[in-house]
TORKOL-4160 file (C-alpha; in steps of 0.2 Angstrom, whole numbers, padded with zeros to 4 digits, m for minus):
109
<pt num="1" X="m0232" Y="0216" Z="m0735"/>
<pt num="2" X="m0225" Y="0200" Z="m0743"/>
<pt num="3" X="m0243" Y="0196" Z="m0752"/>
<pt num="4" X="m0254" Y="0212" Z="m0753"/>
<pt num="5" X="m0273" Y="0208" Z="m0753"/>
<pt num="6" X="m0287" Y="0217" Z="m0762"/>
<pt num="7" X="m0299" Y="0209" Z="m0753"/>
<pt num="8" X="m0305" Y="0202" Z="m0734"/>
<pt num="9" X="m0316" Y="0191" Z="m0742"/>
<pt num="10" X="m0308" Y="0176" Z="m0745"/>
<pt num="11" X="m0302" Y="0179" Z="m0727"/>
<pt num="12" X="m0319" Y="0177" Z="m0724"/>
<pt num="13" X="m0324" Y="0162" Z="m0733"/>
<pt num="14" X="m0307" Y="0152" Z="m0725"/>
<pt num="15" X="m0313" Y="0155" Z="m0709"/>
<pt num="16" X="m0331" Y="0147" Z="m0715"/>
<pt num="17" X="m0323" Y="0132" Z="m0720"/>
<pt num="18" X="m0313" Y="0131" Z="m0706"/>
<pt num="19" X="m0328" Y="0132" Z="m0695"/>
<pt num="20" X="m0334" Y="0119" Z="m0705"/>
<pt num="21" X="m0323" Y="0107" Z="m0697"/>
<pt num="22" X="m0320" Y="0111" Z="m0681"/>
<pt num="23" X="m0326" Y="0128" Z="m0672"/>
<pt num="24" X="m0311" Y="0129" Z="m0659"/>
<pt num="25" X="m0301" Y="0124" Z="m0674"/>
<pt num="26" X="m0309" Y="0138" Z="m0680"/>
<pt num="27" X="m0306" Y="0151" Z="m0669"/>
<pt num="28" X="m0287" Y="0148" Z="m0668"/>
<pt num="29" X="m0285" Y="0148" Z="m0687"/>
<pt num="30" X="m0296" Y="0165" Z="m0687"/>
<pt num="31" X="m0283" Y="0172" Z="m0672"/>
<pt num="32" X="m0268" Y="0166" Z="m0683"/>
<pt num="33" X="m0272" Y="0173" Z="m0698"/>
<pt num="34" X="m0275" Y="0189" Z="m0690"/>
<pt num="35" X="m0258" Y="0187" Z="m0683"/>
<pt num="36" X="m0250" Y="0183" Z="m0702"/>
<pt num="37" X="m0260" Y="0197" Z="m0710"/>
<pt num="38" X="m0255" Y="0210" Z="m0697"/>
<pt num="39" X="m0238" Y="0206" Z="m0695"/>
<pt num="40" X="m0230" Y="0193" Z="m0708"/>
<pt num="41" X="m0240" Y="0199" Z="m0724"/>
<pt num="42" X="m0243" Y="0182" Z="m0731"/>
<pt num="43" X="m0256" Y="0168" Z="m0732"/>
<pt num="44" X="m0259" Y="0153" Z="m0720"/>
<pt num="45" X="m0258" Y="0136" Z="m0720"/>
<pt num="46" X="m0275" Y="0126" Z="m0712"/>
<pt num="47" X="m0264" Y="0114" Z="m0707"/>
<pt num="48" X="m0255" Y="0125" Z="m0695"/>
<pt num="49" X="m0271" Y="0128" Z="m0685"/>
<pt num="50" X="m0272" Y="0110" Z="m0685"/>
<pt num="51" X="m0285" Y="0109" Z="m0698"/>
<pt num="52" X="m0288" Y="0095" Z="m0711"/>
<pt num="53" X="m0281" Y="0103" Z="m0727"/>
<pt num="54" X="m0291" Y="0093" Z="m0742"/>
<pt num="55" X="m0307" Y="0095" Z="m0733"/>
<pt num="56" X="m0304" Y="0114" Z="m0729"/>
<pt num="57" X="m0299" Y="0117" Z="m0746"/>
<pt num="58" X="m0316" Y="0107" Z="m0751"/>
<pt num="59" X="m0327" Y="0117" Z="m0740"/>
<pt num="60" X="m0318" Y="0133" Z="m0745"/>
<pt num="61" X="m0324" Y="0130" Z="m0765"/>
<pt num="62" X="m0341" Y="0124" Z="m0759"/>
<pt num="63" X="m0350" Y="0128" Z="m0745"/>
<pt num="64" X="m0341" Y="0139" Z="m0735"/>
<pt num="65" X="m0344" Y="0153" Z="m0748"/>
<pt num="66" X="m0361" Y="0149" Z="m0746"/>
<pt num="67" X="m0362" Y="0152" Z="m0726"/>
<pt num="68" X="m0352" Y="0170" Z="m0730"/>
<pt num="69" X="m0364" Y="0173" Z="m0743"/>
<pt num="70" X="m0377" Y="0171" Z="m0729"/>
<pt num="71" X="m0369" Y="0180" Z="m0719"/>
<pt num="72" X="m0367" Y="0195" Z="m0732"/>
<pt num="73" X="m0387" Y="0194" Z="m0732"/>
<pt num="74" X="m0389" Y="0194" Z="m0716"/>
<pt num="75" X="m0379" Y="0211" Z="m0712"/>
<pt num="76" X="m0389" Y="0219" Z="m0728"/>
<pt num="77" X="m0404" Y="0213" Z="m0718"/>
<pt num="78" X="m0398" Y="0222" Z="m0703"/>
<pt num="79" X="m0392" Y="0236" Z="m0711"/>
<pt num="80" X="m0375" Y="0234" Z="m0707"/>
<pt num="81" X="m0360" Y="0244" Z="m0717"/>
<pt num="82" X="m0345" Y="0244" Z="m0703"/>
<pt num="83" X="m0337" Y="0234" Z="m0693"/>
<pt num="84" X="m0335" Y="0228" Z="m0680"/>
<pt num="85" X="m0356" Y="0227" Z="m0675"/>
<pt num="86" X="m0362" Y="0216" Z="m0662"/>
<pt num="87" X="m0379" Y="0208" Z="m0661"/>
<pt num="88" X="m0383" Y="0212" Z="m0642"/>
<pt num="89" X="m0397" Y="0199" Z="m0635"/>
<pt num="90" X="m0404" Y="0203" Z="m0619"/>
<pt num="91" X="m0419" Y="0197" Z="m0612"/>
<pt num="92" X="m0424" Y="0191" Z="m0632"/>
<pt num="93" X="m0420" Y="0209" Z="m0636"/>
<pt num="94" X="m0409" Y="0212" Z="m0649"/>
<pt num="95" X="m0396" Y="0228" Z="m0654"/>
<pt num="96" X="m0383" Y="0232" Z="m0662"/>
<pt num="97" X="m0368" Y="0239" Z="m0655"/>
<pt num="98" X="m0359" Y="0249" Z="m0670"/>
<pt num="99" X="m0341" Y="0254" Z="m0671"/>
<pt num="100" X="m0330" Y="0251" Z="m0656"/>
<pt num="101" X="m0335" Y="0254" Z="m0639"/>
<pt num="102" X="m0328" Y="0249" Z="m0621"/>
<pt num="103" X="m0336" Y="0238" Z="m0611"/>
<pt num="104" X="m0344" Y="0250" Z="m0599"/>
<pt num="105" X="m0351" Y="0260" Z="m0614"/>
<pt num="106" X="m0358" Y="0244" Z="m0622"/>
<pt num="107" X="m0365" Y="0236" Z="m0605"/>
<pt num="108" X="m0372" Y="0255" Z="m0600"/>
<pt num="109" X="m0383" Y="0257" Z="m0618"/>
């Protein structure tokens, strides 16, 4: 890897702020970054996924690190250590689905 990372963390966070502005904007910068990570070892642009790069950088210092701290709470809340989990809602039911699964093990559970 070009840029080795210690941490997923400010991954995390970037994908926050991105969301921020724009969640298709969003999704694309999360799929691209997964893309440079696994495969070109260096950082990403938020303008490459179309995003505005003052306000990401903005959101990213402020209150995108708040919504990722939420989120940390919120997988302390439900006892989550690994990943990936889903929060299954059916019927206003919820579950978790740990670890990975196919789709005809997660739709027969």
């Amino acid at each position: 890897m070009k840029t080795p990372f210690a941490s997923t963390w400010p991954s995390n966070i970037a994908y926050e702020a991105a969301k921020l502005q724009d969640e298709t904007l969003a999704d694309r910068y999360l799929r691209r970054l997964r893309e440079v990570a696994a495969t070109e070892g260096g950082g990403l642009d938020a303008e490459e996924a179309g995003l505005e790069r003052s306000r990401f950088m903005a959101d990213f210092r402020g209150q995108a690190a708040d919504e990722f701290a939420r989120d940390r709470l919120e997988c302390r809340r439900r006892d989550v250590h690994g990943f990936p989990t889903f929060l299954v809602v059916v019927d206003g039911k919820e579950r978790l689905a740990r670890g990975w699964r196919t789709f005809e093990q997660m739709a027969n559970r």
